[in-house]
Structure formats: structure tokens, C-alpha cells
N, C-alpha and C positions, 0 to 999 in steps of 0.2 A: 422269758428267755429260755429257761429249762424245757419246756413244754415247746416252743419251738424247734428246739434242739431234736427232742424225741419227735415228731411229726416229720423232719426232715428224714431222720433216719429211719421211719419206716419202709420197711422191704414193702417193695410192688411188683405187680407181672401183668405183663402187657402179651397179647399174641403179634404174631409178624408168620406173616408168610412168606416163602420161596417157590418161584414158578419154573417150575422144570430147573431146579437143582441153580436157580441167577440168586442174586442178592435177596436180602430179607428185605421186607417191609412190613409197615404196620397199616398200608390201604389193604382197602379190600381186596382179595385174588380174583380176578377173570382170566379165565384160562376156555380153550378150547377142549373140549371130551378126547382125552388119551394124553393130555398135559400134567404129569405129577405136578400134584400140589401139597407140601410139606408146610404144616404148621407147627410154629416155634411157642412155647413158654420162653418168654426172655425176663427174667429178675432182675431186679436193680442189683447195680453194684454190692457184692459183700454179702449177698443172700444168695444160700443153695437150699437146693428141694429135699426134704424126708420122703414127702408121697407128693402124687401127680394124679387127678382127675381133670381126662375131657370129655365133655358133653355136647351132642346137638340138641339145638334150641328148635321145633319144629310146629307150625302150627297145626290146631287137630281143628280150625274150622273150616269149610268149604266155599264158603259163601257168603256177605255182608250187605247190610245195604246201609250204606251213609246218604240216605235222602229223606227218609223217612222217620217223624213226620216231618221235620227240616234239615238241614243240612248239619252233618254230624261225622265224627271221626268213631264208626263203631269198633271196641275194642277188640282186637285178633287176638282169639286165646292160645297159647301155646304150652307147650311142658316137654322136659329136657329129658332126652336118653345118655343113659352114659355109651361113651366110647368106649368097649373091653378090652378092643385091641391096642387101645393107647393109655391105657391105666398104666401108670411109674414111670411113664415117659417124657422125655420134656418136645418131644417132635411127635408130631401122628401125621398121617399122612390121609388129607381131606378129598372124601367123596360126596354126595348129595345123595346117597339114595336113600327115601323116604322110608318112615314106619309108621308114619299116622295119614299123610294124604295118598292117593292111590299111586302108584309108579305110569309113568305114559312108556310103553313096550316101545314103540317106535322110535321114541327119542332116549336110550339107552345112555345111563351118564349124566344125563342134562338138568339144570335147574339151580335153585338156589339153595344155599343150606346156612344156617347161624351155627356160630361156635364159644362156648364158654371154657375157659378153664380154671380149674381150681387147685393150689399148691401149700402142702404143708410145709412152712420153711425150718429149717433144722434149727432147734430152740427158739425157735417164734413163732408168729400167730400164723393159721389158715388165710391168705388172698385167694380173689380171686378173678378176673375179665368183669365188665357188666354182662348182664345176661334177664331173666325172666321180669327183674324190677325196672330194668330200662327203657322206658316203652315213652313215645312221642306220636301224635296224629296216627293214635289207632295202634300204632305198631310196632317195634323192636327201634330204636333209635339208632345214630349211626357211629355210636359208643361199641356197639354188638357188632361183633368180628362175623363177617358173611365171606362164604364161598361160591362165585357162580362159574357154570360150566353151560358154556354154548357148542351146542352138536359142529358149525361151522360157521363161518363169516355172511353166510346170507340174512335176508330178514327172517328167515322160517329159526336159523340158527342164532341169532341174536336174541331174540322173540323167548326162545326156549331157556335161556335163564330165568324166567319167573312161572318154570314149570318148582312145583312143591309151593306155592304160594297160595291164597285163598280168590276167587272172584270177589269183587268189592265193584258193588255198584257206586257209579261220581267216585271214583279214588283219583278224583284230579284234584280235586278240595280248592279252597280261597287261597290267593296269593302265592299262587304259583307254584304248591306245595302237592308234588305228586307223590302217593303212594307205591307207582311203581317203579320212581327211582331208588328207593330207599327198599327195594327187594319184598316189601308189604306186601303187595296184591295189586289187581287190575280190575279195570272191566274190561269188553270186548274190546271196545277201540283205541285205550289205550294201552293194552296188551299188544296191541300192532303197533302203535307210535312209539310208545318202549324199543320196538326190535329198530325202528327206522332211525331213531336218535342213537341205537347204541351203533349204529353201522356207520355211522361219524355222516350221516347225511341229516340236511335242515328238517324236522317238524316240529309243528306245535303240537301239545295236547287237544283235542278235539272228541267231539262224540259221535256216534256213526250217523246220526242226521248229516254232519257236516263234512265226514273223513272225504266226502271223493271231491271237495274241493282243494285238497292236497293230491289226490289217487285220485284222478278221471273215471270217467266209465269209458271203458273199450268202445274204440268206436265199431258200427257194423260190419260182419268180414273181418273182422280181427279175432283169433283165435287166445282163449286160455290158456295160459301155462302155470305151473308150478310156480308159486312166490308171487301170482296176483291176487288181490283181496276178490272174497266173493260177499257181496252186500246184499241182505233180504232187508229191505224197506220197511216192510210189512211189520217185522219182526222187532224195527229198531237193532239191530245185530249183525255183525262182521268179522268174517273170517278170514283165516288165509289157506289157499288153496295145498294144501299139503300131498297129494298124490293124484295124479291126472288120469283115474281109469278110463276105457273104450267109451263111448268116442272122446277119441284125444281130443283138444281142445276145445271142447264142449262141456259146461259144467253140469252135472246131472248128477242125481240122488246116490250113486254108486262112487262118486268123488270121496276125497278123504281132504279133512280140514283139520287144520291146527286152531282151537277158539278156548274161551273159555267162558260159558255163561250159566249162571248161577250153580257151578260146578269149579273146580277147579282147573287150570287149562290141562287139556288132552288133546287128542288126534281121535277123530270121529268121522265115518262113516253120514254126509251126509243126511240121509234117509233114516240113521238112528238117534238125531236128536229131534226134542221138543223146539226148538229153538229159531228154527228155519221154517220157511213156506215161499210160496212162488209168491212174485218172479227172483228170480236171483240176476244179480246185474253181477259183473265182472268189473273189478277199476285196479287200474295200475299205478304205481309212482313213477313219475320219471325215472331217467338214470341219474 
């Protein structure tokens, strides 16, 4: 009974966010890039803070493969920076931008980011969030407070919250258990199903054999734009069309694509990756 008594009363801290200055929560933040997002340390009842550390949890690998030699959840390794500007604070105010994967310049702002905090409570012990020990199917479990930031409501800008995250070949995994809902990592084609599910329209997970039975191929005479998937066959590999240089609606090596293949996702110059080769089909989603 004693020992219950003392377990109940132990002080906890939980994180909760507020998006653009609305009510707290303890889901995760999705916000729009230029959306303040304020992260709270909230204590239990009857515990205050001595000191305050937060830390981003960020992964330092590029790249995965869960297929080989069978099907496996390989582990994404990560390790924590502290936050300097939020040391003794019980609010920081959450950004994404990376220190261990490259930053994508075009999408300024954008991506996912983990959050730990840790609090000395005044005559009691050190808590603190889960963080580096909480890890499920590969990757940060969904104990681990994440921050995403989408450039805007399109697929290109839905898509770009699992910018900061690792390529993970098969991160669709068994029983329906996708790595790139849980902000883990992607492959190519579910790096695109990600953006289309987060835009409140129907997909399934799929792989780029199958994506244009979701996304057609443009029929002939139908011009490329901006926000339709470009698929190399060849390649196993699909993109999405992320800036339409001369000739406009024609997709050619001088195009710019939001993908990510055994790389982290970026925005790439056609012509500068390994990744692609002719032919390039063009496929759309409905509206």
C-alpha cells in the first residue's frame, strides 16, 4: 500500500503542443511552414522545474533496407542535440531544421523533427519524455513527441513532412504497419502515398510496379504539370514532379523532382541522379 502510495505520487512530464498560440495537446503538431509551434513541458500536479532540458531526436542514417536477406524492420539510428535556446524553459518554440541529415533548400521549413524533454523537479528526481530507448518497427515509437511541418496543402507539400527522415527500402512492412506514418522513413512510392493519404484523399500503400494503378499514365496529348508523379519503369522508381522547366509540360532531364532513393528525400535536378533513365511515363491522381 505504501509503495503504491509513493508510485502514484511520482512527478511526470508529459510534452503538449500549441499551434499558432490554440489550445495544448499532447498529439503530435502538424502545422503548415510559417505556423508557430510552441512546445509545452506539462508536470503533474504539485511538481515544479529546478532545471529544464530539450533535445531533438534526429536520425544520422540515410538510407535502409528491410528486405534483405528477408523481410526485417532495420534499426534507424539516431542521437539527440540539445536545444540551447530552450534550456530552463518549460515552452521552446519547435522547428525541423536538421543537423545530421542534409537540409532540402527548396523546401525551407519542412519536414519532421522528434522532441525529448528532460526536467529536474525541485527536491525530486530527474524525468523525463521517451526518446532514444523507445523505438518500435525500426524506429522512434509513437511515445516520441514529433514535430511536422508541410510547405502547403498540395501532395508536393504533404509529402514534404518526412523530409529529415531516412529512405527505407519495403517500409510498408506486415500488417499494415507503415513506417512512414509513424514519421520513420519511406521508400519512393510510399514517400508519395504518405503525401496523398495525408491530403485526406483514399490510398493504399503500394510500390512503384503498381502506383499508376492508383495514378494513371497521362493519356497522349496530355501535358505535365507540377504535382504529377513521374515513373521510370526501368528504374523501379517514382517521383513527383516538383518544378516544370522549358518545355513546359514535357518532362525532360532539366525538370526538378521531389523523390527519395537510397538518399534521403530532396528535390533533384532530374539529370543529377543515379536513379532515373528513360522512358519516363508521367501518371496523375485523380481529383
Amino acid at each position: 500500500m505504501i509503495l503504491a502510495l509513493v508510485l502514484a505520487a511520482a512527478p511526470t512530464v508529459q510534452i503538449q503542443a500549441s499551434v499558432n498560440g490554440g489550445k495544448k495537446s499532447a498529439d503530435w503538431a502538424y502545422a503548415r511552414v510559417g505556423t508557430p509551434v510552441t512546445l509545452h513541458a506539462v508536470l503533474s500536479k504539485g511538481a515544479s522545474a529546478e532545471s529544464v532540458k530539450w533535445f531533438k531526436i534526429q536520425p544520422t542514417v540515410g538510407s535502409l533496407d528491410n528486405t534483405t536477406p528477408s523481410f526485417h524492420f532495420a534499426a534507424v539510428t539516431y542521437e539527440e542535440t540539445p536545444v540551447a535556446a530552450c534550456e530552463g524553459k518549460l515552452e521552446c518554440a519547435a522547428d525541423v531544421s536538421p543537423s545530421t541529415l542534409p537540409a532540402v533548400k527548396q523546401l525551407p521549413g519542412s519536414g519532421s523533427m522528434a522532441y525529448r524533454v528532460e526536467v529536474k523537479v525541485k527536491d525530486g528526481p530527474v524525468i523525463s519524455t521517451p526518446g532514444l530507448s523507445s523505438t518500435k518497427y525500426g524506429g522512434l515509437t509513437r511515445e516520441v513527441f514529433h514535430v511536422a511541418f508541410r510547405r502547403d496543402d498540395s501532395l508536393i507539400g504533404f509529402s514534404s513532412e518526412l523530409l529529415n527522415t531516412p529512405y527505407i527500402f519495403g517500409s510498408a512492412g506486415p500488417d499494415g504497419r507503415n513506417q512512414s506514418d509513424l514519421l520513420i522513413g519511406s521508400d519512393c512510392a510510399d514517400f508519395i502515398i504518405y503525401g496523398r493519404r495525408r491530403s485526406g484523399k483514399k490510398a493504399e500503400y503500394t510500390s512503384s510496379y503498381e502506383i499508376d494503378k492508383q495514378a494513371p499514365e497521362l493519356k497522349a496529348g496530355m501535358k505535365a504539370r507540377v504535382g504529377d508523379l513521374v515513373h521510370f519503369p526501368s528504374m523501379r522508381h517514382v517521383a513527383i514532379l516538383f518544378e516544370d522547366r522549358e518545355p513546359v509540360g514535357e518532362v525532360t532531364e532539366d525538370d526538378l523532382i521531389l523523390h527519395t532513393c537510397w538518399a534521403p528525400p530532396t528535390v533533384q535536378r532530374i539529370g543529377d541522379t543515379d536513379c532515373v533513365a528513360p522512358p519516363y511515363r508521367v501518371l496523375r491522381f485523380p481529383n
